[in-house]
PAVODO-883892 format. One record per residue (C-alpha): residue number from 1; residue in one letter; x, y, z. Coordinates in Angstrom, 3 decimals. Example, Ala and Ser with C-alpha at 12.3 -4.5 7.8 and 13.67 -1.06 7.14 Angstrom:
<sites>
<nulum: 1 koltor: a east: 12.300 north: -4.500 up: 7.800>
<nulum: 2 koltor: s east: 13.670 north: -1.060 up: 7.140>
</sites>
This chain:
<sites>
<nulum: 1 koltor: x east: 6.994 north: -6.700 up: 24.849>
<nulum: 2 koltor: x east: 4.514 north: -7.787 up: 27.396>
<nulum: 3 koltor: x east: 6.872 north: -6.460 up: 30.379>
<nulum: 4 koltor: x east: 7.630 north: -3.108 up: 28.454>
<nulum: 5 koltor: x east: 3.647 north: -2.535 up: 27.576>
<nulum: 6 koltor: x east: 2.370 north: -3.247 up: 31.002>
<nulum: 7 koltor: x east: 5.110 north: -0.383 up: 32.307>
<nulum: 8 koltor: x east: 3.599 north: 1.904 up: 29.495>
<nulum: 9 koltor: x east: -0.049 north: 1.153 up: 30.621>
<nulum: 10 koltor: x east: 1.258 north: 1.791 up: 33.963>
<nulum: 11 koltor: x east: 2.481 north: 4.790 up: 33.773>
<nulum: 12 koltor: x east: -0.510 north: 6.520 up: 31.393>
<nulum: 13 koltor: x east: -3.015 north: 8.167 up: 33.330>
<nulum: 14 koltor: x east: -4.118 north: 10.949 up: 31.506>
<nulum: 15 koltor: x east: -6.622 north: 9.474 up: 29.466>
<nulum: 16 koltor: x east: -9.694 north: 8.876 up: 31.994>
<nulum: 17 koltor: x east: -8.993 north: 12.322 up: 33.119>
<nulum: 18 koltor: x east: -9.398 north: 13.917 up: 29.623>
<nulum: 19 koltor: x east: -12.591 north: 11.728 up: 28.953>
<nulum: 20 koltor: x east: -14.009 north: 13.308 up: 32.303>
<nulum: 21 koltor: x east: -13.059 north: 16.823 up: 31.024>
<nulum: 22 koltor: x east: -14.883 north: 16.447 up: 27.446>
<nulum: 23 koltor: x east: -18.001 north: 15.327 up: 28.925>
<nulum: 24 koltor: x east: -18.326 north: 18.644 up: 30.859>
<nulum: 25 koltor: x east: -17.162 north: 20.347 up: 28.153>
<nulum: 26 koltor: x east: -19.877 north: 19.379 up: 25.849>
<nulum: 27 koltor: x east: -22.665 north: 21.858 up: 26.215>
<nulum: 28 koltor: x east: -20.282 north: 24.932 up: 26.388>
<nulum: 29 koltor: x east: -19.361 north: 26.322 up: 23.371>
<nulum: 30 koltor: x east: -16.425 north: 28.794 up: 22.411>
<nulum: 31 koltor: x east: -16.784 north: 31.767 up: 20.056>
<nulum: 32 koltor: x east: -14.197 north: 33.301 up: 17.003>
<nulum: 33 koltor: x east: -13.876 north: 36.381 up: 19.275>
<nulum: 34 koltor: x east: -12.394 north: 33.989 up: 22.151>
<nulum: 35 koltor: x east: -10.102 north: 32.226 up: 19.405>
<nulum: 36 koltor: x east: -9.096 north: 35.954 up: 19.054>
<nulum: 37 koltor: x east: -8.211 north: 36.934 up: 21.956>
<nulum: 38 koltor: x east: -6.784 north: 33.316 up: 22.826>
<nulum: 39 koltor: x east: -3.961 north: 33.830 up: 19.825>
<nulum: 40 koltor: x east: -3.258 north: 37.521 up: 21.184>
<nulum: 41 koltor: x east: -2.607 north: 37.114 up: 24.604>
<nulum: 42 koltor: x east: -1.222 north: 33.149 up: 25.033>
<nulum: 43 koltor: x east: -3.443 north: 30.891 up: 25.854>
<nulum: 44 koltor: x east: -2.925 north: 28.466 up: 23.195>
<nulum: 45 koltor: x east: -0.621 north: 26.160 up: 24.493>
<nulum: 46 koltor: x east: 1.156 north: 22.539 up: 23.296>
<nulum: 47 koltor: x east: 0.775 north: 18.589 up: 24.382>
<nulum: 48 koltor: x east: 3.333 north: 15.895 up: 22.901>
<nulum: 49 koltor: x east: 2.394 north: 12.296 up: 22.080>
<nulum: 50 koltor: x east: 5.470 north: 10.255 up: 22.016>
<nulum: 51 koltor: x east: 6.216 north: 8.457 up: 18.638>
<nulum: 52 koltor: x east: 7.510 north: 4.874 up: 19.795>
<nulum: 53 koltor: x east: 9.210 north: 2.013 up: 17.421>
<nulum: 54 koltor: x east: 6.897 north: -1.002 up: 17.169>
<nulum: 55 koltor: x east: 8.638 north: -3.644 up: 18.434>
<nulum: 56 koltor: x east: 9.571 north: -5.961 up: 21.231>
<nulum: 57 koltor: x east: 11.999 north: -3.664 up: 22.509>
<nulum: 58 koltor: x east: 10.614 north: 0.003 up: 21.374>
<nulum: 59 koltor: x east: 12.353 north: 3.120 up: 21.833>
<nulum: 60 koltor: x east: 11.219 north: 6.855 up: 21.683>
<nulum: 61 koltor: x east: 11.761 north: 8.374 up: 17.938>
<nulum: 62 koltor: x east: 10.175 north: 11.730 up: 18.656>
<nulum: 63 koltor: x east: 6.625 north: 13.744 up: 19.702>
<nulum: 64 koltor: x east: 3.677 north: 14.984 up: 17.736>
<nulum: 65 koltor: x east: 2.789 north: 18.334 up: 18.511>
<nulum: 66 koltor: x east: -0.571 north: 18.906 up: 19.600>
<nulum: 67 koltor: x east: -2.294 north: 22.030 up: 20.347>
<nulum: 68 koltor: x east: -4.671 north: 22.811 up: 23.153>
<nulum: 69 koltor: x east: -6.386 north: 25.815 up: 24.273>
<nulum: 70 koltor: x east: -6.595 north: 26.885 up: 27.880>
<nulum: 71 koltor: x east: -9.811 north: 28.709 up: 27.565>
<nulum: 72 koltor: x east: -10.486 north: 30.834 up: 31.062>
<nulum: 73 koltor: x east: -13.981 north: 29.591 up: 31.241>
<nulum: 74 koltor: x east: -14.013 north: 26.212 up: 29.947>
<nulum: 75 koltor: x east: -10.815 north: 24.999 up: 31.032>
<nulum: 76 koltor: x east: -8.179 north: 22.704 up: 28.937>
<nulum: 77 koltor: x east: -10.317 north: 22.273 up: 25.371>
<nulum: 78 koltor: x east: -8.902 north: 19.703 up: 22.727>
<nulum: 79 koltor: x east: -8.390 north: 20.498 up: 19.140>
<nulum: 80 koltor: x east: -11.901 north: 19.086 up: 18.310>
<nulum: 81 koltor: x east: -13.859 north: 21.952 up: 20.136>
<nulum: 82 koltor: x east: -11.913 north: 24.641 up: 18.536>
<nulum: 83 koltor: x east: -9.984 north: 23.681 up: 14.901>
<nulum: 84 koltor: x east: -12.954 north: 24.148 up: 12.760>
<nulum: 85 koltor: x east: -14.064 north: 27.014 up: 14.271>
<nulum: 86 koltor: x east: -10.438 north: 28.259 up: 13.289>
<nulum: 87 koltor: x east: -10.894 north: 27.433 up: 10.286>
<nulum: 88 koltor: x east: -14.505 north: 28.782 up: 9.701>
<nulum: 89 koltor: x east: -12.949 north: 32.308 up: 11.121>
<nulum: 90 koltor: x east: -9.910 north: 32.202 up: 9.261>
<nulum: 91 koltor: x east: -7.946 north: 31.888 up: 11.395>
<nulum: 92 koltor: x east: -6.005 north: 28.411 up: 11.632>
<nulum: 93 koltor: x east: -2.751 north: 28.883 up: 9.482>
<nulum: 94 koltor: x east: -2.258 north: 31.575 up: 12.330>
<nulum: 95 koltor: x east: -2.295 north: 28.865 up: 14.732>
<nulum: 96 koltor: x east: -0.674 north: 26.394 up: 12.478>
<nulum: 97 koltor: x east: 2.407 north: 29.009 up: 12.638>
<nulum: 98 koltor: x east: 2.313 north: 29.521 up: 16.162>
<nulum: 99 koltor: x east: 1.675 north: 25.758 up: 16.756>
<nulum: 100 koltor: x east: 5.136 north: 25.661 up: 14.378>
<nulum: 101 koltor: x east: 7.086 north: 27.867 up: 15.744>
<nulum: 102 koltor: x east: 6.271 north: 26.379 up: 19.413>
<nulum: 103 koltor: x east: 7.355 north: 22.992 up: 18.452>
<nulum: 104 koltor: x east: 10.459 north: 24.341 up: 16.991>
<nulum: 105 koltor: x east: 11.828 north: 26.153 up: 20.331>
<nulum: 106 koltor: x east: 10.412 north: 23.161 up: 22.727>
<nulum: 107 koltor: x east: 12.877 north: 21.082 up: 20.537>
<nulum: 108 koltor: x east: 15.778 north: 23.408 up: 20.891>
<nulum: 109 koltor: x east: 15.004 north: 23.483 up: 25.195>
<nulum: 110 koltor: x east: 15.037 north: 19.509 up: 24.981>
<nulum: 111 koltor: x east: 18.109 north: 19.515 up: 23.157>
<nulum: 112 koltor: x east: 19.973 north: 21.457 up: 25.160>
<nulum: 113 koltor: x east: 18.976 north: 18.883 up: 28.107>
<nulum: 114 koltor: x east: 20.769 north: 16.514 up: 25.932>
<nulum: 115 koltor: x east: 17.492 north: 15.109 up: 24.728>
<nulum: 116 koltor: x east: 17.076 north: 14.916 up: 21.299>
<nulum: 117 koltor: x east: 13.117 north: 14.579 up: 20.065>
<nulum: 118 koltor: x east: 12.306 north: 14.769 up: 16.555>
<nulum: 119 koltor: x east: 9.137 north: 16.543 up: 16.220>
<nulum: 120 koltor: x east: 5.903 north: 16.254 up: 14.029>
<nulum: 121 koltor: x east: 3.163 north: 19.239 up: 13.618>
<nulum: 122 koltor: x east: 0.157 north: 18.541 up: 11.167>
<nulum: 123 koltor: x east: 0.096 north: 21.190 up: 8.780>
<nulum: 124 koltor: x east: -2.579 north: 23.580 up: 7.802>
<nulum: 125 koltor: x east: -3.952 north: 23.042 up: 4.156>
<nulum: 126 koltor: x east: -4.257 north: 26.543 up: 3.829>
<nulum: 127 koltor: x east: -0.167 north: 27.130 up: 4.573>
<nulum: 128 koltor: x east: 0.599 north: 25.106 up: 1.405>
<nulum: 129 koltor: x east: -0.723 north: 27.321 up: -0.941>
<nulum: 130 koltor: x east: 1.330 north: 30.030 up: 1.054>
<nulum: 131 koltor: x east: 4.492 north: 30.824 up: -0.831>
<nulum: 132 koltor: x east: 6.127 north: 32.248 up: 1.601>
<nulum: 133 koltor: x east: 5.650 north: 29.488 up: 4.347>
<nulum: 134 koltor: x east: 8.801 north: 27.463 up: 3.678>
<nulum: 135 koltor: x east: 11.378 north: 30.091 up: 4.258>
<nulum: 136 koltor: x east: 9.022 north: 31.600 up: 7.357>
<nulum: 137 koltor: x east: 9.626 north: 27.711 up: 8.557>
<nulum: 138 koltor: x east: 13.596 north: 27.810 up: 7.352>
<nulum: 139 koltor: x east: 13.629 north: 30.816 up: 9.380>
<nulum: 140 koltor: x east: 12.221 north: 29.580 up: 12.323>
<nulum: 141 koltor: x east: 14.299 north: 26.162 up: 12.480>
<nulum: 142 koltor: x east: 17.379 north: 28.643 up: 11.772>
<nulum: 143 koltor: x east: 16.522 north: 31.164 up: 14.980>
<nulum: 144 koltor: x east: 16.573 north: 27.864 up: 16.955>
<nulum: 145 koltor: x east: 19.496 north: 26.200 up: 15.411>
<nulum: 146 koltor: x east: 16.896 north: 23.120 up: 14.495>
<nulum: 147 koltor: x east: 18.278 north: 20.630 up: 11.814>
<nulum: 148 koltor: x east: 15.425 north: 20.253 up: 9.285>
<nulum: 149 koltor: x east: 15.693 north: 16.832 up: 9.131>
<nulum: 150 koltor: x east: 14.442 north: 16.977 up: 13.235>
<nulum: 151 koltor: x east: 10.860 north: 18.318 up: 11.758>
<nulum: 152 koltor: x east: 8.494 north: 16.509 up: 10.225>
<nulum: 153 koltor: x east: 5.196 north: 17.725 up: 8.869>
<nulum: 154 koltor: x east: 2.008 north: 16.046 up: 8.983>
<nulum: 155 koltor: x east: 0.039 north: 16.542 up: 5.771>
<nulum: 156 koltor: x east: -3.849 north: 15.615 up: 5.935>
<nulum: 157 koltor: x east: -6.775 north: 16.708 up: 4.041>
<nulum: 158 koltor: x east: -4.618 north: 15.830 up: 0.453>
<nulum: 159 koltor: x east: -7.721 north: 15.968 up: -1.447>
<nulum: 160 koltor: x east: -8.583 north: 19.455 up: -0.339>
<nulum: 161 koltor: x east: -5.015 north: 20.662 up: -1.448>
<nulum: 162 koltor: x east: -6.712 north: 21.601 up: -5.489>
<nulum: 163 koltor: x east: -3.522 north: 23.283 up: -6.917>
<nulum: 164 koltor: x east: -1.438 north: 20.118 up: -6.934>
<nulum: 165 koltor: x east: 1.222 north: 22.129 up: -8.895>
<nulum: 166 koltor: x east: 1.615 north: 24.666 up: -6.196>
<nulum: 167 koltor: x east: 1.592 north: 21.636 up: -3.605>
<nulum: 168 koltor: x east: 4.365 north: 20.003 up: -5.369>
<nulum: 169 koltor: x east: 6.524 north: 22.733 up: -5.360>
<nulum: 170 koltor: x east: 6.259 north: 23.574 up: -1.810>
<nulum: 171 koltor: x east: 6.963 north: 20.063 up: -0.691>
<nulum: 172 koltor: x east: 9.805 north: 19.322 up: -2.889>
<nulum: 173 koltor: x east: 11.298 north: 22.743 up: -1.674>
<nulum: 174 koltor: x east: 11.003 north: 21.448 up: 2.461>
<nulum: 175 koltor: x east: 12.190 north: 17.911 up: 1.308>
<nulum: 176 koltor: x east: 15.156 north: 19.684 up: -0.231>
<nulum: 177 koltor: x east: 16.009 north: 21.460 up: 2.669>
<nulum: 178 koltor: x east: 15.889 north: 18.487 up: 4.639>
<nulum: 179 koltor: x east: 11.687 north: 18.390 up: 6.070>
<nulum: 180 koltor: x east: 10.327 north: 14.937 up: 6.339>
<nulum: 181 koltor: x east: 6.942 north: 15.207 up: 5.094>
<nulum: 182 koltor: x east: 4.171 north: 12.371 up: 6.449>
<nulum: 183 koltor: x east: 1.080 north: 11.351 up: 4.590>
<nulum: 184 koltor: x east: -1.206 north: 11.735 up: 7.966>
<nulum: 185 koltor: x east: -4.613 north: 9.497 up: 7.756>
<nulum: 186 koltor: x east: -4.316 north: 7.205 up: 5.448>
<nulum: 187 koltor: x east: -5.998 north: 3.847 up: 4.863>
<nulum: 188 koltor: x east: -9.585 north: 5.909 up: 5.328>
<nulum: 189 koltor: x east: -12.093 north: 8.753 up: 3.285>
<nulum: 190 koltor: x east: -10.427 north: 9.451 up: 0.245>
<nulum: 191 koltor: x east: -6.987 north: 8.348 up: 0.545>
<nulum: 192 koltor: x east: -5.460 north: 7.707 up: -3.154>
<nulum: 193 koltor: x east: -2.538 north: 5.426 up: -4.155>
<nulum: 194 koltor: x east: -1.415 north: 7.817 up: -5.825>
<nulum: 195 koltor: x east: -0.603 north: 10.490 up: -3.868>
<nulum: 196 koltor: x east: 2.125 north: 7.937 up: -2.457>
<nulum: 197 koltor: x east: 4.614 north: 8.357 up: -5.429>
<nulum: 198 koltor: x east: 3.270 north: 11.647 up: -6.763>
<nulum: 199 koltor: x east: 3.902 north: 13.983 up: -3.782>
<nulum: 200 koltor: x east: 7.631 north: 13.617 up: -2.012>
<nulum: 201 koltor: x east: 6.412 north: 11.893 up: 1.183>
<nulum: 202 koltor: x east: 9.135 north: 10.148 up: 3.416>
<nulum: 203 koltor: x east: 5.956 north: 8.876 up: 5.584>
<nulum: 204 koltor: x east: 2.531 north: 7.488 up: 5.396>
<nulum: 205 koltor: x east: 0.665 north: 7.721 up: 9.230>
<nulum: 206 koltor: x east: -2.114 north: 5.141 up: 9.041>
<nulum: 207 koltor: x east: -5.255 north: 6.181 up: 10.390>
<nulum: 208 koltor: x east: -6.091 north: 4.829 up: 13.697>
<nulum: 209 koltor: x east: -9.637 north: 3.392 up: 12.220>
<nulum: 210 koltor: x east: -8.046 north: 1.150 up: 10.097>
<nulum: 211 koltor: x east: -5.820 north: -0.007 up: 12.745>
<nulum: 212 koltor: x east: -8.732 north: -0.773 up: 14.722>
<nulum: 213 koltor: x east: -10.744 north: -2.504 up: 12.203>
<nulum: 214 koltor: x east: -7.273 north: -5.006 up: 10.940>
<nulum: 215 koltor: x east: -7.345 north: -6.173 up: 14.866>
<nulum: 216 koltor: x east: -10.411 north: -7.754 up: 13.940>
<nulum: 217 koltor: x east: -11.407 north: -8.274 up: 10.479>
<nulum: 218 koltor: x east: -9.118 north: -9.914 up: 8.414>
<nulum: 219 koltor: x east: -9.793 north: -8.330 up: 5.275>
<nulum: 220 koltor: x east: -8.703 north: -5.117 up: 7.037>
<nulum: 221 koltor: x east: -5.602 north: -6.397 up: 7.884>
<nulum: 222 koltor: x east: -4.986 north: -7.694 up: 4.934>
<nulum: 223 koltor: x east: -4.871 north: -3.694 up: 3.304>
<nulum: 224 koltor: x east: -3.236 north: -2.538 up: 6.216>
<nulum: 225 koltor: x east: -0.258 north: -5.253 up: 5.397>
<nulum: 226 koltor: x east: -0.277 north: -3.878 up: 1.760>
<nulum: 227 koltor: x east: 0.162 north: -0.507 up: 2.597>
<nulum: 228 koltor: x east: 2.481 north: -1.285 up: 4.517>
<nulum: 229 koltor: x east: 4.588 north: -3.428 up: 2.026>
<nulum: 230 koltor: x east: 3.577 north: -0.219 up: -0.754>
<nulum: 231 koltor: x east: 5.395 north: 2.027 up: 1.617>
<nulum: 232 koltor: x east: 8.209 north: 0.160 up: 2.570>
<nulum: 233 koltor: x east: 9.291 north: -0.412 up: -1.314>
<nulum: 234 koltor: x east: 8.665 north: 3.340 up: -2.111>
<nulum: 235 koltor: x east: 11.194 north: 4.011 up: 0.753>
<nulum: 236 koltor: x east: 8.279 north: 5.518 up: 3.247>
<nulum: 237 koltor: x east: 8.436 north: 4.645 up: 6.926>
<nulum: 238 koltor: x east: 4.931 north: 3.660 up: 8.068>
<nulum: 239 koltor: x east: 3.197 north: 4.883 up: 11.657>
<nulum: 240 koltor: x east: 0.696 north: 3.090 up: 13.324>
<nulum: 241 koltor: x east: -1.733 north: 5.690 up: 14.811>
<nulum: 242 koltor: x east: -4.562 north: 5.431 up: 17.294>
<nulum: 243 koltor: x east: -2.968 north: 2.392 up: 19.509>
<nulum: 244 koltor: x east: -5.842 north: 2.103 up: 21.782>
<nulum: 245 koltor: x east: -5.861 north: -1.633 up: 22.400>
<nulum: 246 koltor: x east: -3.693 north: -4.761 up: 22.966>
<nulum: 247 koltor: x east: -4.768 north: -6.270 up: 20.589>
<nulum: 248 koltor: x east: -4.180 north: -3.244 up: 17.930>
<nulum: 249 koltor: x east: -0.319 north: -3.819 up: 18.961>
<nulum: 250 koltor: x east: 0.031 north: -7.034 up: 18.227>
<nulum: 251 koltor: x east: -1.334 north: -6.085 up: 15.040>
<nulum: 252 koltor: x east: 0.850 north: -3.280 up: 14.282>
<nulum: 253 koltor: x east: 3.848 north: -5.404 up: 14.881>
<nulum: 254 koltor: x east: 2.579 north: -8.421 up: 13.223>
<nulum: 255 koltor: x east: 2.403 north: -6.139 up: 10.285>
<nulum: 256 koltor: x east: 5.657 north: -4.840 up: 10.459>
<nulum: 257 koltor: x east: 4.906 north: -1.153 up: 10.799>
<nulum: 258 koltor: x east: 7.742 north: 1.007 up: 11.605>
<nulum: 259 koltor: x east: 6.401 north: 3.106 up: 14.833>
<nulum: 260 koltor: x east: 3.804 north: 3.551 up: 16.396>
<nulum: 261 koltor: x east: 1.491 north: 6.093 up: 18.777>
<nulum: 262 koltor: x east: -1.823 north: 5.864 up: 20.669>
<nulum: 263 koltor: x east: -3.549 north: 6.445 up: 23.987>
<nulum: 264 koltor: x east: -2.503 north: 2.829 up: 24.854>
<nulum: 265 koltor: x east: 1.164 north: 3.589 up: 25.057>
<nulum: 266 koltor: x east: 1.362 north: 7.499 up: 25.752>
<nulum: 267 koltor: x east: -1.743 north: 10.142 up: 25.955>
<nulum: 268 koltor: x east: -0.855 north: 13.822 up: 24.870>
<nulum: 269 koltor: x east: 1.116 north: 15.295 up: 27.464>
<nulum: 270 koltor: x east: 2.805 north: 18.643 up: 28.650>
<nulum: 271 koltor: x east: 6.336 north: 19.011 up: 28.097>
<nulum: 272 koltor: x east: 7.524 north: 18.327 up: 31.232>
<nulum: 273 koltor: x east: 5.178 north: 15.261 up: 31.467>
<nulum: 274 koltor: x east: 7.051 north: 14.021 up: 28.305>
<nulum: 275 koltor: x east: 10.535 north: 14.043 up: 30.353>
<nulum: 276 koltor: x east: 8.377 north: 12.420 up: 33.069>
<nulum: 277 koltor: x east: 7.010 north: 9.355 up: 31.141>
<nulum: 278 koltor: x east: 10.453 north: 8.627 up: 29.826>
<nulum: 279 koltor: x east: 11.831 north: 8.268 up: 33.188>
<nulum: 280 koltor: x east: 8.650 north: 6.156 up: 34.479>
<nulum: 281 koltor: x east: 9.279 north: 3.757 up: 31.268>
<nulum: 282 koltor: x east: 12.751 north: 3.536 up: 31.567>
<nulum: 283 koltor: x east: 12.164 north: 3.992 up: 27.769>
<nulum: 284 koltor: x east: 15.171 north: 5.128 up: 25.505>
<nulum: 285 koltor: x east: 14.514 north: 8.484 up: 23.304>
<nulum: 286 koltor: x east: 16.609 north: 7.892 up: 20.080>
<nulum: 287 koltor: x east: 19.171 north: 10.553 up: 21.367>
<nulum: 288 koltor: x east: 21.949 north: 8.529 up: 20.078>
<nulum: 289 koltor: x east: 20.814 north: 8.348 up: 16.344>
<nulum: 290 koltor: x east: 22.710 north: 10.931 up: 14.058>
<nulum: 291 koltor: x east: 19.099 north: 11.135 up: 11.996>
<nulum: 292 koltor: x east: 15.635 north: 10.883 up: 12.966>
<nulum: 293 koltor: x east: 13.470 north: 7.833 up: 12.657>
<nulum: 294 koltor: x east: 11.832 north: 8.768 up: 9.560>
<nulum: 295 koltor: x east: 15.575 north: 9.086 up: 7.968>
<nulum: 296 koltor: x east: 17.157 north: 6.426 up: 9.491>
<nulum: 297 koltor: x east: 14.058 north: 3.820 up: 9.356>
<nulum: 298 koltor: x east: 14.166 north: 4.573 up: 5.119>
<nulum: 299 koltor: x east: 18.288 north: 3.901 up: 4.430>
<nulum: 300 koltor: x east: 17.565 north: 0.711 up: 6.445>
<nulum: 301 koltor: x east: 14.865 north: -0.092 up: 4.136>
<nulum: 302 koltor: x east: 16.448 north: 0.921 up: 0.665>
<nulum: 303 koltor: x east: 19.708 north: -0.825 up: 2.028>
<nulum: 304 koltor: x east: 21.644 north: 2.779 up: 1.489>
</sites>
């Protein structure tokens, strides 16, 4: 693994450059009316973290989509500057849609390069209690001849989500049609036990403070290895977020955890970039796999 991870430090190179960019970024401040105008006339735009496995010999599984906004003024902004002033102005399920329907088509032009990358977009609270959203998203995945089981959706926020009845029904609907669904977050705030056998999750994404803390504190670890072991026997893969450090590696595949993403293997990138770092790596995307990670990863698991 040493070999492989010193080729992925290598090759990442992003991540002093986007530091630089937030710091003169800090004083300027967007408004709604900007959001606006950025929706209407393009210049939202999408970065994808690879998704790796964690272990000795790890292999591409698929991307999280990311959004970023190239703001005329203030440049390349992260999702930090501008999310909750979406939400305050009502306006990010609109860009949870367009951040969607983005994904969707960049995973129809990488398949037709014969690359196949399962991809992951964190989903809006407010699009759950949207009846309509599932067949908008069957719709979409249909224009683009996208297998549902390619898509997964990252669900944060759970406690926020107060009509659990309404939630239930909308994620058993996507599961049936074939939607992983991840539990995004979790080992931090308010994250419940129970939400792992209530809701139809096929993933639990542990937060990258935990991770952190376990590569130093053994009483962290120590949870992180149970939730680990609680989501392996309810037939959940388990993602290791926030991979910052060496020593949070080690850790993530001392603990057995299924995949894995950080800024320590692969920053946010463009598309293009994506294609880029897979040929710097010499890393493998899971192309050959006839399901993604997150279906493949659970059979093993169950023994199915």
């Amino acid at each position: 693994m040493a070999t492989q991870s010193n080729r992925l430090v290598a090759v990442n190179t992003d991540r002093a450059m986007l530091d630089a960019l937030g710091s003169m970024q800090d004083d300027l401040v967007p408004d709604a009316a900007q959001l606006r105008r950025a929706l209407d006339e393009q210049e939202l735009t999408l970065h994808y973290q690879p998704k790796l496995t964690a272990s000795d010999s790890p292999s591409v599984t698929g991307v999280e989509a990311l959004v970023r906004w190239n703001h005329p003024q203030l440049g390349l902004l992260l999702p930090g500057r501008f999310l909750p002033l979406a939400e305050a102005a009502g306006l990010l399920t609109e860009i949870t849609d367009f951040t969607i329907t983005e994904a969707i088509h960049q995973y129809a032009l990488w398949r037709d390069r014969d690359l196949d990358l399962p991809v992951a977009v964190n989903l809006a609270p407010g699009l759950v209690k949207d009846s309509g959203f599932p067949d908008r998203l069957m719709s979409s995945m249909r224009q683009f001849d996208m297998p549902p089981s390619r898509l997964t959706l990252d669900v944060k926020e759970i406690d926020r989500l107060a009509d659990r009845a309404l939630c239930l029904d909308a994620f058993t609907r996507l599961r049936a049609a074939g939607v992983g669904l991840a539990l995004d977050d979790y080992g931090v705030g308010l994250s419940s036990l129970t939400e792992l056998y209530r809701m139809p999750f096929t993933e639990v994404k542990i937060d990258g403070a935990l991770i952190a803390d376990a590569s130093r504190n053994e009483n962290a670890s120590i949870v992180m290895r149970a939730i680990v072991r609680l989501a392996h026997e309810l037939s959940m893969v388990v993602t290791a977020e926030g991979v910052e450090t060496r020593a949070q590696l080690d850790r993530v595949i001392a603990s057995r955890c299924d995949c894995m993403q950080g800024t320590l293997l692969c920053d946010p990138r463009r598309a293009a970039d994506v294609e880029r770092f897979l040929a710097d790596t010499g890393l493998r995307a899971r192309a050959d796999l006839g399901v993604p990670c997150h279906v493949e990863l659970a059979a093993r698991l169950t023994g199915a």
